[in-house]
N, C-alpha and C positions, 0 to 999 in steps of 0.2 A: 460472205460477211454475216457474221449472226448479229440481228439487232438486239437481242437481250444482252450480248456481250456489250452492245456500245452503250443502251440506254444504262446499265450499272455502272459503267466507269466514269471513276470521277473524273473533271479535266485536271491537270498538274501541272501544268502550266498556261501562255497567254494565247489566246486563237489567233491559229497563223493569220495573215490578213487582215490583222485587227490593230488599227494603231492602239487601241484603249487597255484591251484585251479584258475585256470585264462581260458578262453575258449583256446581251440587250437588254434595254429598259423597258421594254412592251411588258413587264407585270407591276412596272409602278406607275403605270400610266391606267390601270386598271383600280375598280374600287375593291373593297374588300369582298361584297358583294360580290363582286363579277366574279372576284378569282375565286370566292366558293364555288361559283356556278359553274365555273367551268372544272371545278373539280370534282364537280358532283356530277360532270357529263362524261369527264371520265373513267368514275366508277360506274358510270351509267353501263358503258364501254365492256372495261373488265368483268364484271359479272352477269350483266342479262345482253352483249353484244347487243346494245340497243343503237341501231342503226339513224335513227334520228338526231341521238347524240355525235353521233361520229362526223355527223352531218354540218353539225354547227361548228363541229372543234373545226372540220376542215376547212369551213368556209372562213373563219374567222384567222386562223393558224396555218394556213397554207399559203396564201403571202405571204405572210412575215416569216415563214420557213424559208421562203426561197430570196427575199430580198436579205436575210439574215446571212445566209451563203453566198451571195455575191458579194457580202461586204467583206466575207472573209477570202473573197478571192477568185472563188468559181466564175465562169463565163456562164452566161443563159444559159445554155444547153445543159451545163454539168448542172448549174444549178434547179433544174427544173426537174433532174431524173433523181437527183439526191433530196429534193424536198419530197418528190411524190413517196420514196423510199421511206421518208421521216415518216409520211403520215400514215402509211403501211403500215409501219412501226407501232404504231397508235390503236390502232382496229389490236394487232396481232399480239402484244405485248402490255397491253393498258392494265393488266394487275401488275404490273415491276412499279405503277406509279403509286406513290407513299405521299398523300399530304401533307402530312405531320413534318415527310423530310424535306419536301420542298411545293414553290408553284406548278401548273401544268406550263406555263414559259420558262421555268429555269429548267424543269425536265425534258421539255422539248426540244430548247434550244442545244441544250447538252445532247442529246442525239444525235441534232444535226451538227454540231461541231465536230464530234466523233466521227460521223459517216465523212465529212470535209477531210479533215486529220488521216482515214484512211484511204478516201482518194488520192491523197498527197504521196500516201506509202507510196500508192501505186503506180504513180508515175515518175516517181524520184527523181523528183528536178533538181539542175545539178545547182542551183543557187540558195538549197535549202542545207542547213548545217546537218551531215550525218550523224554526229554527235548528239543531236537535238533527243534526248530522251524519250520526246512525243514521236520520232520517228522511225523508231526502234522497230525492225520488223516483229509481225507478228506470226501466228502459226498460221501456216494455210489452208481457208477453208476446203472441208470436206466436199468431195465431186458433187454428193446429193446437194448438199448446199449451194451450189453453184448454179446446177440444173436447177434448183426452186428460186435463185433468186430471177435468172434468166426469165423464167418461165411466167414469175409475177409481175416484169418489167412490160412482156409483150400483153400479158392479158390488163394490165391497167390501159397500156395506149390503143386495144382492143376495143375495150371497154368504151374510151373515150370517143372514139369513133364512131362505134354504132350508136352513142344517144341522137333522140331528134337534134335539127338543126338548130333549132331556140334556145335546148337545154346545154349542146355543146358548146355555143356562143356563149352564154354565159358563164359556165364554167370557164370559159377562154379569159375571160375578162376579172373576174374573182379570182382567179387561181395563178396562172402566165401572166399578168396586166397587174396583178396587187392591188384592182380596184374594189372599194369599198361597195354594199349592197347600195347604199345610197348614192355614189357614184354611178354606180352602172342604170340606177333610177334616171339618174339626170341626162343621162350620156344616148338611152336609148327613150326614153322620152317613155317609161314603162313605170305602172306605178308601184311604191315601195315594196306593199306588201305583195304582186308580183314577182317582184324578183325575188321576193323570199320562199317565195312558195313554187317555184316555178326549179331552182337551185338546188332543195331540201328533196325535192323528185329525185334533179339530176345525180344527187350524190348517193342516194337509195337505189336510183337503181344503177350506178359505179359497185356499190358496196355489193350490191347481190351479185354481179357478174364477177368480181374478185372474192366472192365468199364461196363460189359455188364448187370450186374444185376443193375447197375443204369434204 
């Protein structure tokens, strides 16, 4: 599955899973301010790979990737390898994002609706309408494609593994758990700006150990 094919396509119709069928509201719950900042963390992203940035979009944007997935239907698991996918998507692809054409949550969320939409292809469940336009198969990806997508799947949950124990725990709890940095302050009795600084490590060095086979 190539993400540049998913993050460009527009949705055409309503997310499967979705009674509303309208993208989340996580960017109007945002100031104007924020969403520049965060669009300014994705340009960060796209041209100097600045790993700080990628740091914050994740911790902020990777719940709400994966709880955004479960509403459209994935169970935990599906939903946990398809949001890590999303934010892959982000390091690898973050020049396809246009501000002018939309927020870093509408483009996000569009991602992962797209990766949803073709897990569905892929298991073609028989209560879903084959007629359904969004269901239409697609062309299949290329073998190398498949080898790299494999190959990024095992070195992310690689990655996750060999951080220390402090840094994997939290990333457990931000990321799997959808808890808030201030949450996980309360939860683990650790103060704020600890888990921010403690977090910003763990995802720097995620990022170097998935950048390194570049």
């Amino acid at each position: 599955m190539s993400p540049s094919d998913n993050s460009s396509r527009k949705p055409s119709a309503s997310p499967l899973g979705s009674a509303s069928g309208k993208t989340p509201a996580t960017s109007g719950t945002l100031s104007e301010g924020e969403r520049d900042r965060f669009a300014d963390l994705m340009e960060a992203v796209a041209i100097h790979k600045d790993k700080a940035a990628y740091g914050e979009l994740f911790a902020y944007y990777g719940p709400r990737v994966k709880a955004y997935l479960m509403r459209l239907g994935a169970d935990n698991a599906l939903a946990e390898e398809l949001a890590q996918d999303v934010m892959v998507t982000v390091w690898r692809k973050a020049d396809l994002f246009d501000r002018t054409q939309a927020s870093v949550s509408t483009w996000l969320f569009r991602v992962a609706r797209n990766k949803r939409i073709d897990a569905i292809r892929r298991t073609t469940k028989p209560e879903l309408d084959p007629n359904d336009p969004l269901l239409l198969p697609s062309a299949p990806p290329a073998a190398d494609q498949l080898i790299t997508g494999a190959e990024r799947d095992r070195l992310v949950r690689a990655a996750i593994v060999d951080l220390p124990e402090e840094q994997r725990q939290l990333l457990q709890q931000a990321f799997y758990d959808g808890l808030s940095h201030r949450e996980i302050a309360e939860q683990t009795g650790t103060p704020l700006g600890t888990v921010k600084s403690r977090l910003r490590l763990a995802f720097l060095k995620l990022r170097s150990k998935l950048d390194s086979p570049d």
